[in-house]
C-alpha positions as CSV (number, residue, x, y, z in Angstrom):
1,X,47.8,-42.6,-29.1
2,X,45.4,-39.0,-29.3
3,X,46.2,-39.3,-33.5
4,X,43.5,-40.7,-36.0
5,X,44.0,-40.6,-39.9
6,X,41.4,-42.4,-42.7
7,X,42.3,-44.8,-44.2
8,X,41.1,-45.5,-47.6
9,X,41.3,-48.7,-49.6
10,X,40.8,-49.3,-53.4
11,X,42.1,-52.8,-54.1
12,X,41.5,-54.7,-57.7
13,X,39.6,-57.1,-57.5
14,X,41.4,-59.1,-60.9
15,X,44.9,-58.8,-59.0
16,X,46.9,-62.3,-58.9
17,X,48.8,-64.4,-56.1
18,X,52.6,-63.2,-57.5
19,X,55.2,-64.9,-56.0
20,X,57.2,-62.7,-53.3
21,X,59.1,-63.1,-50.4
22,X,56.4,-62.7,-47.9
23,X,58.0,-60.7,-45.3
24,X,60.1,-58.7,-47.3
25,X,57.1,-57.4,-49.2
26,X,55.6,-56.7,-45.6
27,X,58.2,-54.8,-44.5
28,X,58.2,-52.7,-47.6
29,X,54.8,-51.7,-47.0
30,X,54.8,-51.6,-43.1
31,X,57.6,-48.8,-44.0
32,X,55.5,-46.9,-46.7
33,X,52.6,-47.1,-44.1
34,X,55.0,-45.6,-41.0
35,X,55.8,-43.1,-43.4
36,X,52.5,-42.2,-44.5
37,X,50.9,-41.6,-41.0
38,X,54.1,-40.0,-40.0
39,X,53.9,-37.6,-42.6
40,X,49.6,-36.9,-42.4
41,X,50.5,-36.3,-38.7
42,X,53.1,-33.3,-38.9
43,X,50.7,-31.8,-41.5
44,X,47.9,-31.8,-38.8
45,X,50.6,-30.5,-36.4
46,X,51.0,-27.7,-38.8
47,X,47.6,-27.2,-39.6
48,X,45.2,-27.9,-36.4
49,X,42.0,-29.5,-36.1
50,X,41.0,-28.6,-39.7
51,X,43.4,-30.7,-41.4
52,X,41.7,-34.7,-42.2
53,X,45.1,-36.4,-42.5
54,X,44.2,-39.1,-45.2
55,X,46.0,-42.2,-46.2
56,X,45.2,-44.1,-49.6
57,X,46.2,-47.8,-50.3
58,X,45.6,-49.3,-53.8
59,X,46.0,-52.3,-56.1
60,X,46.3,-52.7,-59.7
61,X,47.1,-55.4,-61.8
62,X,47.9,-54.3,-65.6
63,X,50.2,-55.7,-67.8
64,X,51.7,-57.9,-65.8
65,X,52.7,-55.8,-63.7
66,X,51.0,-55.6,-60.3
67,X,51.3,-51.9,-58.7
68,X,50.5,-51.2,-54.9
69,X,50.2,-47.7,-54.2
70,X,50.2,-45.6,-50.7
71,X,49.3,-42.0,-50.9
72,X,49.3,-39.9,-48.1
73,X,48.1,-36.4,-48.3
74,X,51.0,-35.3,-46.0
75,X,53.4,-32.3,-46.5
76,X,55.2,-34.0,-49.6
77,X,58.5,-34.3,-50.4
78,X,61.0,-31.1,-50.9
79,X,62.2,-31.1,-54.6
80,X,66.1,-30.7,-53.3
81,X,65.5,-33.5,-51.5
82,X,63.8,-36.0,-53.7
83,X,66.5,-37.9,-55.6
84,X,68.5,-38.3,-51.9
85,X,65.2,-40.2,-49.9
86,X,66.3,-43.4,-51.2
87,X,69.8,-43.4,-49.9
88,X,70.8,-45.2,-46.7
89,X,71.1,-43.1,-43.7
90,X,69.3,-39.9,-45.3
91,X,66.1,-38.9,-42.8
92,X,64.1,-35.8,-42.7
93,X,62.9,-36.9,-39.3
94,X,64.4,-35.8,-35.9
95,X,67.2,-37.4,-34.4
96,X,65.9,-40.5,-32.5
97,X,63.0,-40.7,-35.0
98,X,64.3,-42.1,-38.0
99,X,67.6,-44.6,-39.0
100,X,67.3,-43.2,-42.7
101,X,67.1,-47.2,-43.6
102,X,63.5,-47.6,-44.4
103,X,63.2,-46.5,-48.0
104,X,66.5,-47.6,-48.6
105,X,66.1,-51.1,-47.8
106,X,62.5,-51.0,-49.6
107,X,64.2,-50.1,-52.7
108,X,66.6,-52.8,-52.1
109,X,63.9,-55.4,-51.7
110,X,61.5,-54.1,-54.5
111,X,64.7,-54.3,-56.8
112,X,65.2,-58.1,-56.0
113,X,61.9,-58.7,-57.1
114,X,62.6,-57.6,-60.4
115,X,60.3,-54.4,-59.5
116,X,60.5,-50.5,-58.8
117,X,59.6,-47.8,-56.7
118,X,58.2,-44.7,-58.5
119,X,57.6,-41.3,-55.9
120,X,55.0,-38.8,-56.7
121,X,55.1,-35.8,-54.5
122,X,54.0,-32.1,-54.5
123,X,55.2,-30.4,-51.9
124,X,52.5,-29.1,-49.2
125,X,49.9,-31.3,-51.0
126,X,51.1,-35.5,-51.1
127,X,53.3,-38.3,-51.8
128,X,52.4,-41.2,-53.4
129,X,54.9,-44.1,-53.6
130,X,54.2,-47.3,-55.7
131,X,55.4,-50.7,-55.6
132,X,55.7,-52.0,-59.0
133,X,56.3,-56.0,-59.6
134,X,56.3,-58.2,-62.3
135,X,53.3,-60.7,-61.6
136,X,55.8,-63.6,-61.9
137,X,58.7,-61.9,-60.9
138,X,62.4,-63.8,-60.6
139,X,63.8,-63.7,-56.9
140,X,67.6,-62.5,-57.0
């Protein structure tokens, strides 16, 4: 309840209706959002008061492809463990914390829309996930 993070917004203004399952879509960014502000908030448990835990949301529509990013500017994401996040059951969180589903099931539902995830990370510095879909993508 004591944590605050900004929140910063950069949404295209030329970006189309595309045709998604609505709640599907919502959880995949509800989970990219947890992440986000879970991630900014151990760095500023790391760091102190000096830290301005940050969290970026974007649109973009280009090439028919329509591409929402969240970027947090977190601890990033361990090279050993990058190619594993995606797997079902795999957290980095504390037991209790985390199921290990949330990416997993993302990439499952951004897959049936014809989409894909892509991770940008530096360790110590940010993560960036984006959503990438097809602006008239085919629903498996």
């Amino acid at each position: 309840k004591s944590f605050n993070a900004e929140l910063v917004t950069d949404f295209d203004v030329n970006l189309p209706k595309v045709n998604v399952v609505q709640q599907d879509i919502g959880r995949v960014l509800l989970n990219l959002f947890n992440n986000a502000f879970y991630a900014v908030q151990e760095r500023r448990k790391a760091e102190g008061e000096g830290f301005n835990p940050t969290v970026e949301v974007s649109t973009l529509f280009s090439e028919g492809y329509v591409t929402v990013k969240v970027r947090d500017n977190g601890n990033g994401i361990p090279e050993a463990i990058k190619e594993k996040i995606m797997q079902p059951f795999f957290t980095t969180k504390p037991t209790g914390e985390g199921t290990g589903l949330g990416l997993s099931l993302s990439y499952d539902i951004v897959k049936a829309h014809g989409g894909e995830i892509k991770i940008e990370t530096i360790e110590g510095e940010y993560t960036a996930f984006s959503i990438i879909i097809p602006s008239n993508p085919i629903l498996v």
